[in-house]
Residue frames relative to the residue before (quaternion, step in Angstrom):
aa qw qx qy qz dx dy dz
X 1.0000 0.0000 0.0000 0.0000 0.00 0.00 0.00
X 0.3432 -0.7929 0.4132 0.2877 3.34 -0.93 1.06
X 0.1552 -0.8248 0.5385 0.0750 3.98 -0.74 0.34
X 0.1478 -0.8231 0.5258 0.1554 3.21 -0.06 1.47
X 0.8217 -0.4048 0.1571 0.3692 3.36 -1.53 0.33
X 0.4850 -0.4217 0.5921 0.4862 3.72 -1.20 0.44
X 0.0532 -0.5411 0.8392 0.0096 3.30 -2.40 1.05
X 0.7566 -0.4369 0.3410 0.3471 2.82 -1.85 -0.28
X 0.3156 -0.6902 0.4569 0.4640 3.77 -0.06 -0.14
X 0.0108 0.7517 -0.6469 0.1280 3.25 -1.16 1.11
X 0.7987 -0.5136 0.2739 0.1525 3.20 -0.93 1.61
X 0.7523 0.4399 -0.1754 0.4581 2.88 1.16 -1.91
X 0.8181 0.3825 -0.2648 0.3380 3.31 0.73 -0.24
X 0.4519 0.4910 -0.5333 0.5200 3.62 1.56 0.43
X 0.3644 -0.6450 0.6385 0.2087 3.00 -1.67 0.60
X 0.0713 0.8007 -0.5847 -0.1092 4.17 -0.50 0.67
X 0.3256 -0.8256 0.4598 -0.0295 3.61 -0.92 0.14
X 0.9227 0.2264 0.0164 0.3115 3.42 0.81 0.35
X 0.3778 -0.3059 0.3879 0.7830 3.79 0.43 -1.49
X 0.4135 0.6127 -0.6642 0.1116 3.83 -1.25 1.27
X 0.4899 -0.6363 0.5938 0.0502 2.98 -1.30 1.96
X 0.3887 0.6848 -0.6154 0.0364 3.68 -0.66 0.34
X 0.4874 -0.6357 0.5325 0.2736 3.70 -1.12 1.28
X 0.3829 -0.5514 0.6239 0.4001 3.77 -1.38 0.23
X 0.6787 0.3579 -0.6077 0.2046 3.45 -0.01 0.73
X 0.7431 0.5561 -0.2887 0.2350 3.15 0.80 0.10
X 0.4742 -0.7272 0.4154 0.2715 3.49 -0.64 1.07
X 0.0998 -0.6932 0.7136 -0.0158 3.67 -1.74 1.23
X 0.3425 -0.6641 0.6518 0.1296 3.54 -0.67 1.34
X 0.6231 -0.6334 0.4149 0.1960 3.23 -1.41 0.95
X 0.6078 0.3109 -0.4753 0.5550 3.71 -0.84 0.95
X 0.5343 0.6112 -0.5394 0.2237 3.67 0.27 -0.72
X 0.2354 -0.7171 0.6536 0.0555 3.33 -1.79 0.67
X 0.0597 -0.7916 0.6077 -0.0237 3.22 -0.90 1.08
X 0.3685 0.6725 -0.6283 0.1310 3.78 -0.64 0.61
X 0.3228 -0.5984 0.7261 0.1024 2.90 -2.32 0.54
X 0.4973 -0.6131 0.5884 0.1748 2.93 -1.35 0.80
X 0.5311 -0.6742 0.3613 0.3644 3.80 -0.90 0.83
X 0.6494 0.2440 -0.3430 0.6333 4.00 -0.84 1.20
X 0.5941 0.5106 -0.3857 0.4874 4.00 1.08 -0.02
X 0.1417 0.7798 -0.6038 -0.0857 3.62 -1.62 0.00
X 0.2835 -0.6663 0.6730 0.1511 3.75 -0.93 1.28
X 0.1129 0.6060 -0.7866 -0.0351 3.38 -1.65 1.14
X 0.1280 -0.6205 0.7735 -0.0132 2.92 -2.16 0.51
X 0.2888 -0.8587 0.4233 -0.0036 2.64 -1.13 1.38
X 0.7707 -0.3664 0.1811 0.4888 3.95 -0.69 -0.23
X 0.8386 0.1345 -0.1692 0.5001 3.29 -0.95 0.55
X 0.4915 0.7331 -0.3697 0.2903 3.77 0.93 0.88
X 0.2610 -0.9090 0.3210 0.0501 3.39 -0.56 0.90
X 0.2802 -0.8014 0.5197 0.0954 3.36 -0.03 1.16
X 0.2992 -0.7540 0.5656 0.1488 3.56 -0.80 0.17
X 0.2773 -0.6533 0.4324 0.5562 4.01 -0.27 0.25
X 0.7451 0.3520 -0.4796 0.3015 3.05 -2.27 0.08
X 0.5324 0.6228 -0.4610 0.3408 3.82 0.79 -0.62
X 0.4232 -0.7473 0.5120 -0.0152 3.24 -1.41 1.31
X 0.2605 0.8708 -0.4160 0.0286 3.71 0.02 0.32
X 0.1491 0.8319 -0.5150 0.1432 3.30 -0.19 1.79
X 0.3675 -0.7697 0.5098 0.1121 2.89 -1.33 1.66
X 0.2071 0.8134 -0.5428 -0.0285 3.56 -0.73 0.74
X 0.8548 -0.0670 -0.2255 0.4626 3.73 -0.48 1.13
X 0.7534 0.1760 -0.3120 0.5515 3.13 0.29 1.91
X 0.6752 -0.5135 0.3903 0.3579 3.31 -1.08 -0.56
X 0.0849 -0.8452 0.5180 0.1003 3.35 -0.60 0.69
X 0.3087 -0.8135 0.4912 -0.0406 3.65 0.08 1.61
X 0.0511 -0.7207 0.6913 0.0097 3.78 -0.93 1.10
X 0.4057 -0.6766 0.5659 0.2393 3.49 -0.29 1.13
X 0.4981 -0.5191 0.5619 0.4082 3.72 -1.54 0.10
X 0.6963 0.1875 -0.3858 0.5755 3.80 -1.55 0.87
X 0.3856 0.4363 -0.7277 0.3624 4.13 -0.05 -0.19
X 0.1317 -0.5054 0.8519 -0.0391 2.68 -2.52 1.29
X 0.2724 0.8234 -0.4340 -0.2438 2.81 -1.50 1.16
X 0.7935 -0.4478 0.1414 0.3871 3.22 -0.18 0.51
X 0.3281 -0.7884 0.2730 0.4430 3.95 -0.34 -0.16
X 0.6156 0.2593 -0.4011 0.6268 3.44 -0.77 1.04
X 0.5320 0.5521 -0.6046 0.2159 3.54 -0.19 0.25
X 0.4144 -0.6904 0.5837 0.1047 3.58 -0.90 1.39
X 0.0171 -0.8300 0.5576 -0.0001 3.28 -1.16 0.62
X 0.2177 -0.8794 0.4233 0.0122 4.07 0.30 1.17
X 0.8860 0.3601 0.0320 0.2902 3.02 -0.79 -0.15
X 0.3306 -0.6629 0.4902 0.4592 4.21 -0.61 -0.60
X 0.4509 0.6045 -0.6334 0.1733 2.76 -1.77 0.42
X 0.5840 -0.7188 0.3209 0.1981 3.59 -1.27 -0.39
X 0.1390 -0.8074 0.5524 0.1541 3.95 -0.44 0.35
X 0.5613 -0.7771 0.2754 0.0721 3.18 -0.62 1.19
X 0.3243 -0.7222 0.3931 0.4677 3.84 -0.14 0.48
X 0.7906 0.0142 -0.2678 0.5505 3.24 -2.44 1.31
X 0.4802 0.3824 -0.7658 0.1917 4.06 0.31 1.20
X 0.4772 -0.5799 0.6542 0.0894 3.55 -1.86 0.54
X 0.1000 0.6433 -0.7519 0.1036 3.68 -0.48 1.66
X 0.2977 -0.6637 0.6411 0.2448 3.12 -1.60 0.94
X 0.8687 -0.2855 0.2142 0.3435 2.89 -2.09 -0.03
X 0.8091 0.4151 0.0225 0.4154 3.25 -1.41 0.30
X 0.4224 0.7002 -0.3105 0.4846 3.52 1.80 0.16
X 0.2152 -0.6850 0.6933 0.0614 3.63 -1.06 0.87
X 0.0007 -0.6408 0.7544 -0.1419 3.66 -0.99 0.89
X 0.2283 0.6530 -0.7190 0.0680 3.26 -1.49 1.31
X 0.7422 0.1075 -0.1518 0.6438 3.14 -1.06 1.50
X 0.1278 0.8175 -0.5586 -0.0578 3.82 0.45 0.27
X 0.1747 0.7345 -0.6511 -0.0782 3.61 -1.26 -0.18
X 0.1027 0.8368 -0.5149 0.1552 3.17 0.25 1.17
X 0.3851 -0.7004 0.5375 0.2688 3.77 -0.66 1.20
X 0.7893 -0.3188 0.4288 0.3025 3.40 -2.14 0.83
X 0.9073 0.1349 -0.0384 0.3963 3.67 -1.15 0.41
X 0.4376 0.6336 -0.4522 0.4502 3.86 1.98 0.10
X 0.3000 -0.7332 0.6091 0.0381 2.74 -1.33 1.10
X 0.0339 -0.8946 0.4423 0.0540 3.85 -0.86 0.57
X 0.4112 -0.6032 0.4621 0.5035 3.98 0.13 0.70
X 0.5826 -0.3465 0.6879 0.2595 2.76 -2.28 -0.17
X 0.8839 0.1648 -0.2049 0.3868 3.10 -1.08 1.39
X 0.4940 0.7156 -0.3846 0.3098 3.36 1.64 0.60
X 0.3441 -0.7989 0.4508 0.2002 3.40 -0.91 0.39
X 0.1065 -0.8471 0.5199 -0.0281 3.99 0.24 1.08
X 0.9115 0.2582 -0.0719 0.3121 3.39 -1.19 1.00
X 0.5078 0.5652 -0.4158 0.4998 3.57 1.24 -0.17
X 0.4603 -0.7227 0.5143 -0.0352 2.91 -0.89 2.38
X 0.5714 0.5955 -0.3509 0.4424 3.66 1.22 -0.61
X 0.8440 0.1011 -0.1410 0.5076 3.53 0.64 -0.37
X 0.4252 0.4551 -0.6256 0.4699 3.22 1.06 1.21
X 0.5066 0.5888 -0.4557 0.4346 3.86 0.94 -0.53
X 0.7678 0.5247 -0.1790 0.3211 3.39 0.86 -1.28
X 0.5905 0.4679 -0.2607 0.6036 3.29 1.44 -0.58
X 0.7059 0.4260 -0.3588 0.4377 3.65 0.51 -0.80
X 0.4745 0.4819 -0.5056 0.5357 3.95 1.44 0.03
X 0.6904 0.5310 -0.3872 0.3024 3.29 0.45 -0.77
X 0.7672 0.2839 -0.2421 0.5217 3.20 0.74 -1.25
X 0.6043 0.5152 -0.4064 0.4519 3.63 0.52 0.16
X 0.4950 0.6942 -0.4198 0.3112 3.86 1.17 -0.33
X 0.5063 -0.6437 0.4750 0.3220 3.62 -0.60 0.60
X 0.0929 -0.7947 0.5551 0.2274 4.14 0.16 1.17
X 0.5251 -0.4930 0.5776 0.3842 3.69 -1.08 0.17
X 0.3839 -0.6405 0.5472 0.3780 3.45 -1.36 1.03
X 0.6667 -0.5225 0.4623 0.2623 3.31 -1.62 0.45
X 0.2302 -0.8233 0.5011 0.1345 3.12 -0.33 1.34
X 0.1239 -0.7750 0.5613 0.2627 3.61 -0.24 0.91
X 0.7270 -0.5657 0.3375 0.1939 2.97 -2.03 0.68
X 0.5154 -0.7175 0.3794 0.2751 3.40 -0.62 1.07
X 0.3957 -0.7278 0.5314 0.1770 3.39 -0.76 1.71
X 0.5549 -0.6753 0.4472 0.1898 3.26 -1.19 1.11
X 0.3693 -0.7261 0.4054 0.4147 3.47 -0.41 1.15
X 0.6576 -0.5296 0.4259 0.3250 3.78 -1.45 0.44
X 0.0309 -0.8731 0.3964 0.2820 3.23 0.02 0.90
X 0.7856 -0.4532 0.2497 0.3392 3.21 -1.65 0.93
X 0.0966 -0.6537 0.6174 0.4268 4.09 -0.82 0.17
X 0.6819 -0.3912 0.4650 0.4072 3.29 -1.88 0.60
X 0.6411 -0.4988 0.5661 0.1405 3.15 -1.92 -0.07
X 0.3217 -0.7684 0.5324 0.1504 3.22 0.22 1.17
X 0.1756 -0.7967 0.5691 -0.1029 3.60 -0.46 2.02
X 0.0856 -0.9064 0.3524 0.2165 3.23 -0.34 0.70
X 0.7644 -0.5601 0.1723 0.2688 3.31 -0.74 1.97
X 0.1358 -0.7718 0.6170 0.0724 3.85 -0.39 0.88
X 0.2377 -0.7895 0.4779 0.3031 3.62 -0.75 0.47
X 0.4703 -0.7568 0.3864 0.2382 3.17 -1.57 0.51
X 0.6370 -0.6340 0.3972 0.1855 2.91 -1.25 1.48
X 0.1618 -0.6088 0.6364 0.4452 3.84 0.00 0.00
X 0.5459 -0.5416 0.5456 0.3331 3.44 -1.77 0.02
X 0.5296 -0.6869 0.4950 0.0521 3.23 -1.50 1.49
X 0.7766 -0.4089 0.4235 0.2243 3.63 -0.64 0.80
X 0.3240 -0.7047 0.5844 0.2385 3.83 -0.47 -0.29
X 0.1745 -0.8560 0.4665 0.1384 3.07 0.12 0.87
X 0.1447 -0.7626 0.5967 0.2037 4.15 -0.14 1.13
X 0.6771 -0.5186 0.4597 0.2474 3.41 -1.79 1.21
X 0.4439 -0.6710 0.5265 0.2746 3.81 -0.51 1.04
X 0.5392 -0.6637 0.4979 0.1443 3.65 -0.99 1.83
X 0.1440 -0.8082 0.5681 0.0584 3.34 -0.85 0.87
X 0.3032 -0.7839 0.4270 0.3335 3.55 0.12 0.75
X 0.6877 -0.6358 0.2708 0.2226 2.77 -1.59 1.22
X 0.4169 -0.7833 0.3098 0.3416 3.78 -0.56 0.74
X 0.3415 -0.7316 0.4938 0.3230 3.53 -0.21 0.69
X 0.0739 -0.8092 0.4568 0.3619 3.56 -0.84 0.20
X 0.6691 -0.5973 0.1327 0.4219 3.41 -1.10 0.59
X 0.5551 -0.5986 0.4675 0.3391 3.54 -1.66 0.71
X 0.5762 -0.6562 0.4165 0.2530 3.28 -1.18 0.98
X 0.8005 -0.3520 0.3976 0.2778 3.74 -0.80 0.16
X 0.0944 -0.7898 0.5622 0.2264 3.05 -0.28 0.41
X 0.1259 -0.7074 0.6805 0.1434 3.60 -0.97 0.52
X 0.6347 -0.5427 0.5291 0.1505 2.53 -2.01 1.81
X 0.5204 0.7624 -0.0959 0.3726 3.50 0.88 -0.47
X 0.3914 -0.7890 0.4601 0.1119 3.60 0.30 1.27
X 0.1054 0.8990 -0.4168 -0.0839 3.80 0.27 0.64
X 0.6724 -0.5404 0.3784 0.3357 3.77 -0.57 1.34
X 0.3603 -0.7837 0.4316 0.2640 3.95 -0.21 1.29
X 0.1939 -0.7750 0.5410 0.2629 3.64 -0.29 0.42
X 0.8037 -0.3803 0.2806 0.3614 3.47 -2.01 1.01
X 0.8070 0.4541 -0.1805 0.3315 3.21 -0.85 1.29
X 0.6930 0.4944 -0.1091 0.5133 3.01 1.70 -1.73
X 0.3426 -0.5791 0.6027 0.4291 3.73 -0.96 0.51
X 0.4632 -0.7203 0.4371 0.2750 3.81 -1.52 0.62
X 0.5046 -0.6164 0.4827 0.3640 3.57 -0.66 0.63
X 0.0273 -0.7917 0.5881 0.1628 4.03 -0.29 1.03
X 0.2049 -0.6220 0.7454 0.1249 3.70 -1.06 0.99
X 0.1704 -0.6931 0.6968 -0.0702 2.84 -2.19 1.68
X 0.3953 -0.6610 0.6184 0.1560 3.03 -0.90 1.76
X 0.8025 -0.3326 0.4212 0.2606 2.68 -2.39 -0.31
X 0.6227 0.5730 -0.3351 0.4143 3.03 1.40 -1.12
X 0.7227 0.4726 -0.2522 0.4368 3.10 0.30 -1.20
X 0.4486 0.4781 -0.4657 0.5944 3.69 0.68 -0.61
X 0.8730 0.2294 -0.3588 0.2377 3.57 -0.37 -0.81
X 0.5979 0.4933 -0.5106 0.3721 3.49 1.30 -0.02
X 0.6456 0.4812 -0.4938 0.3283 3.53 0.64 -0.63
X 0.3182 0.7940 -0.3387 0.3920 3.61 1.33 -0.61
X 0.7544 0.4007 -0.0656 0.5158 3.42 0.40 -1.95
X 0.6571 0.5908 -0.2781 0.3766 3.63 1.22 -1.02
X 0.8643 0.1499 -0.1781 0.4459 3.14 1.39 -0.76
X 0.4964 0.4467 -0.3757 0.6425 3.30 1.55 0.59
X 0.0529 0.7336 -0.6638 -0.1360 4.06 -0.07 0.52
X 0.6110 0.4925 -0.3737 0.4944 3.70 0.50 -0.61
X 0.5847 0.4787 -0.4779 0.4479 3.96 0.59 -0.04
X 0.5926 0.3657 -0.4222 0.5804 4.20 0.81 -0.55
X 0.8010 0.3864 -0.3543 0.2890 3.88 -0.01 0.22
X 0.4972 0.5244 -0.3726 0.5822 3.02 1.88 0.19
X 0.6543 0.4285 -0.3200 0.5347 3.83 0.77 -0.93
X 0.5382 0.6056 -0.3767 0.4492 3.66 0.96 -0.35
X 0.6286 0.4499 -0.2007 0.6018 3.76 1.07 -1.02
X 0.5427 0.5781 -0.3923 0.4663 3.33 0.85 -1.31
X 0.7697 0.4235 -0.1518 0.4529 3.68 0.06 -1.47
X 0.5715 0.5326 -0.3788 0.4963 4.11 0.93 -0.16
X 0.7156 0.5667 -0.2776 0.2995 3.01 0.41 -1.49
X 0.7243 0.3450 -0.0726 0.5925 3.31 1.24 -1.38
X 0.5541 0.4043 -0.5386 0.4893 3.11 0.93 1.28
X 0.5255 0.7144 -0.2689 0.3758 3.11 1.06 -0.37
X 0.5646 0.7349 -0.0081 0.3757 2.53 1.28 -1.73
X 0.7126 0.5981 0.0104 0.3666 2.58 0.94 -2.12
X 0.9008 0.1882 0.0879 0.3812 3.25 1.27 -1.48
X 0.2606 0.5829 -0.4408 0.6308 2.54 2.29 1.07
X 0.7803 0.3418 -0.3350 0.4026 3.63 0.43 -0.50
């Protein structure tokens, strides 16, 4: 913020407004505003210092600037109440409703008295807090059951089902009985005697000429006696 140079204080250049009490000792930096609201009145006493730009409206009641008050520029003042003597607000200061004690000092840029967020804090601190819910103790957890330890079997083989030999089924009868070859089958040839004896003769020729003698002889024989 710009701040032009300190002058002299001159009348013409404060701006007042209302019921305002100011002593001729005290000093009012130019720009300063001073009004009261009607049924309201701003005094200021000796040896007080206004600051320019400062603002100082009285509205229901009196608004009282002890003697030695400094105040700062831009510092706003609202409302009634009082500012103690030799207190020291700095620049830039917000005062509503003030009541500030003698010799109190106050930074630059402070904010005094706003009832809106004392209401708001005192809900706060007056709000009903939930009790603290403490934190649910885990339940204990059970020890196991003391089992008592089986040993281990290696694994066993497969055991395969003992083989049963295959049943044979029985063999039919024989029958005494040549049986007629069925379609397909080689036939069973049966050799007689005869035949035994021709193949005999077929391959022994000199054997039918010996059984031939054989057979004379014992006729002969035969018919000599």
């Amino acid at each position: 913020m710009y701040l032009s140079p300190l002058q002299l204080s001159s009348n013409s250049q404060i701006l007042m407004s209302g019921d305002v009490v100011v002593n001729e000792g005290a000093a009012i930096a130019p720009g300063a505003i001073l009004q009261a609201d009607p049924g309201s009145r701003i005094s200021i006493a000796a040896g007080a210092c206004i600051g320019m730009g400062v603002i100082l409206h009285a509205r229901e009641g009196t608004l009282e600037i002890a003697a030695g008050v400094i105040l700062g520029a831009g510092v706003l003042v609202v409302g009634a109440g009082t500012i103690g003597e030799n207190a020291c607000i700095g620049a830039g200061t917000t005062l509503i409703n003030p009541c500030i004690d003698k010799m109190q000092i106050l930074p630059a840029g402070s904010l005094i008295g706003d009832t809106s967020r004392q209401a708001a804090a005192e809900a706060t601190a007056t709000a009903p807090t939930a009790a603290p819910t403490s934190p649910e103790t885990p339940e204990a957890p059970t020890p196991p059951v003391d089992r008592p330890i089986e040993p281990i079997e290696p694994p066993q083989p497969a055991q395969t089902p003992p083989q049963t030999a295959p049943e044979t089924a029985p063999e039919p009868p024989e029958s005494t009985a040549a049986e007629p070859p069925q379609p397909g089958e080689t036939p069973t040839i049966l050799y007689g005697q005869a035949h035994i004896n021709r193949l005999l003769g077929t391959l022994f020729p000199h054997r039918q000429a010996f059984n031939r003698s054989e057979e004379n002889g014992q006729t002969l024989s035969g018919g000599s006696g």
